[in-house]
C-alpha positions in Angstrom: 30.8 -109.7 -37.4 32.4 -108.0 -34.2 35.6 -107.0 -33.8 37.3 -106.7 -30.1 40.6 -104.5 -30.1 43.2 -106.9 -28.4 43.9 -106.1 -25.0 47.5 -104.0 -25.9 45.1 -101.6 -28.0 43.3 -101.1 -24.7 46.4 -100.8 -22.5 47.5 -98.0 -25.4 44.3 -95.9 -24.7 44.1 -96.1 -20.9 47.2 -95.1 -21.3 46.6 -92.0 -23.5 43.5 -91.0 -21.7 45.9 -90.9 -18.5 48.1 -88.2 -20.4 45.2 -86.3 -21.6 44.0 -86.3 -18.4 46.9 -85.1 -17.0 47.3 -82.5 -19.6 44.0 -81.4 -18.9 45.2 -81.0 -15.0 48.0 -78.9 -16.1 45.1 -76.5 -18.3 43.4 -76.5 -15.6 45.6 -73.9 -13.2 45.9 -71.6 -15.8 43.3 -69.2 -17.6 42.9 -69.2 -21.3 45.8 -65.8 -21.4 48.3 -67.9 -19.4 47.9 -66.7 -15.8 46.7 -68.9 -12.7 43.0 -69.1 -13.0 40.8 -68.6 -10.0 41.0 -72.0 -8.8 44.9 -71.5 -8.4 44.2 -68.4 -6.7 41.5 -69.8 -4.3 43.6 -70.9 -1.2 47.1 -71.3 -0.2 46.1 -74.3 2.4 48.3 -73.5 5.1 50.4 -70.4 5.9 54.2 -70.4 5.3 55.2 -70.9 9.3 52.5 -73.8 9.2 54.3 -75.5 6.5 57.9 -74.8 7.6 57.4 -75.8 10.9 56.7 -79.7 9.2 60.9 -79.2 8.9 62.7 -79.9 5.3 63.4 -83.8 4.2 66.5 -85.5 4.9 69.7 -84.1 3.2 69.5 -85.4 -0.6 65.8 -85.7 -0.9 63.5 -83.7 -2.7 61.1 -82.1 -1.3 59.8 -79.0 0.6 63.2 -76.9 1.8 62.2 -73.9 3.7 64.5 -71.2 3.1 63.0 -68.2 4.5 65.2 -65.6 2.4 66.1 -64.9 -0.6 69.9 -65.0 0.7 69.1 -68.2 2.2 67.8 -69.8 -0.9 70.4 -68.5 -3.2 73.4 -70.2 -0.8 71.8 -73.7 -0.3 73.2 -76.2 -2.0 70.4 -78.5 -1.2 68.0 -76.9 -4.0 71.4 -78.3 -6.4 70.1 -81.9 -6.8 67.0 -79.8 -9.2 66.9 -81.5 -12.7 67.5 -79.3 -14.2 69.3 -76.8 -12.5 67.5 -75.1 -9.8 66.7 -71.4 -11.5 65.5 -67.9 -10.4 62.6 -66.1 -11.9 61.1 -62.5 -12.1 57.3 -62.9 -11.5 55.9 -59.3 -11.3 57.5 -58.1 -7.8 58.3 -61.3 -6.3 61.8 -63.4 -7.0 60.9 -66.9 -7.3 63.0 -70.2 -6.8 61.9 -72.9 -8.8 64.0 -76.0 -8.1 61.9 -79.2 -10.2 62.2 -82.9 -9.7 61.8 -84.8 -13.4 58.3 -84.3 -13.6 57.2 -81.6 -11.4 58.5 -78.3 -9.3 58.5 -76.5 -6.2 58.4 -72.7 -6.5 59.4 -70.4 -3.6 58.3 -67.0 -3.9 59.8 -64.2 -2.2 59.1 -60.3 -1.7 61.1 -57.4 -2.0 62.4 -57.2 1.4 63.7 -60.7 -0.1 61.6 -62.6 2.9 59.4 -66.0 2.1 56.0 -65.4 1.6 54.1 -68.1 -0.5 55.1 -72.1 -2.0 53.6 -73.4 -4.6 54.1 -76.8 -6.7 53.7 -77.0 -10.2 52.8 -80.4 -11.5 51.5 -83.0 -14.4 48.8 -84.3 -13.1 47.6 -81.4 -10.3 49.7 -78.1 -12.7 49.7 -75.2 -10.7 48.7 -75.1 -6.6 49.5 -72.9 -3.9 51.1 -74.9 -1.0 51.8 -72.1 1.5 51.2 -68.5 2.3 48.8 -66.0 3.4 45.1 -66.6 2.4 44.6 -63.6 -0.4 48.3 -64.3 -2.2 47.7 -64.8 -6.3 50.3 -67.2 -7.9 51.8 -64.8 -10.6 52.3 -64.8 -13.7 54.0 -64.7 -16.0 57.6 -64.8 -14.9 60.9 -64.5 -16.3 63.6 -66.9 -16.1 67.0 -65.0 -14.5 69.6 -67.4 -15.0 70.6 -70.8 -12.7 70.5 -70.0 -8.7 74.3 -68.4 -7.9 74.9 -71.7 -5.2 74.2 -74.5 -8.3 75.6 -72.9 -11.3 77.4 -75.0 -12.7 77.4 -77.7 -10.1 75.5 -80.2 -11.9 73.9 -82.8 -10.1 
């Protein structure tokens, strides 16, 4: 006698190998102490100019906004639609903006002369990947959270 799992018990694991995969994606940035592993490090495809010049999306969207300071970033209100609220970090000596959309986030990462050097997006399915910035730049981590960015504290979205 067979037995044939009916087709919702199928459905159930495709559907859990899909989240294992993804979880696997997410392992797969970082090394075994927590820090990007080589293969986040590798290559930032494009440099920060490249990628700004592609412009930010429409007011209200979510997507790449290209502040290129620090100042900038903290003052617009269009990294305020983040779920949650769009936060800064500590990470080594770069500030970082990480503004996230449900189920992944865009982190800007700036120097201390406060200027735009690197993007990243951190992801389910892909986790950690450099978007933008100058070939030899190392995603850091790990970083400290420093509160809710000063433009959408309290602003809710």
């Amino acid at each position: 006698m067979t037995f044939e799992m009916p087709p919702i018990h199928r459905g159930a694991r495709r559907s859990a190998a899909i989240v294992a995969a993804a979880f696997i994606g997410l392992l797969a940035g970082c090394s075994s102490e927590g820090s990007p592993g080589a293969d986040a490090a590798t290559a930032c495809p494009q440099s920060v100019q490249q990628r700004c010049a592609q412009g930010d999306p429409p007011a209200g969207e979510f997507g790449v906004h290209c502040a290129q300071t620090l100042a900038a970033a903290e003052a617009d209100p269009s990294f305020c639609a983040s779920l949650p609220d769009a936060h800064e970090e500590t990470c080594g000596s770069y500030k970082a903006v990480v503004v996230t959309n449900v189920d992944f986030s865009y982190i800007y990462y700036y120097d201390a002369s406060g200027a735009l050097i690197a993007i990243a997006s951190n992801g389910l399915v892909k986790g950690m990947q450099c978007l933008a910035g100058s070939p030899g730049f190392v995603l850091p981590s790990p970083c400290t959270d420093d509160g809710s960015l000063p433009v959408c504290a309290g602003a809710g979205p």
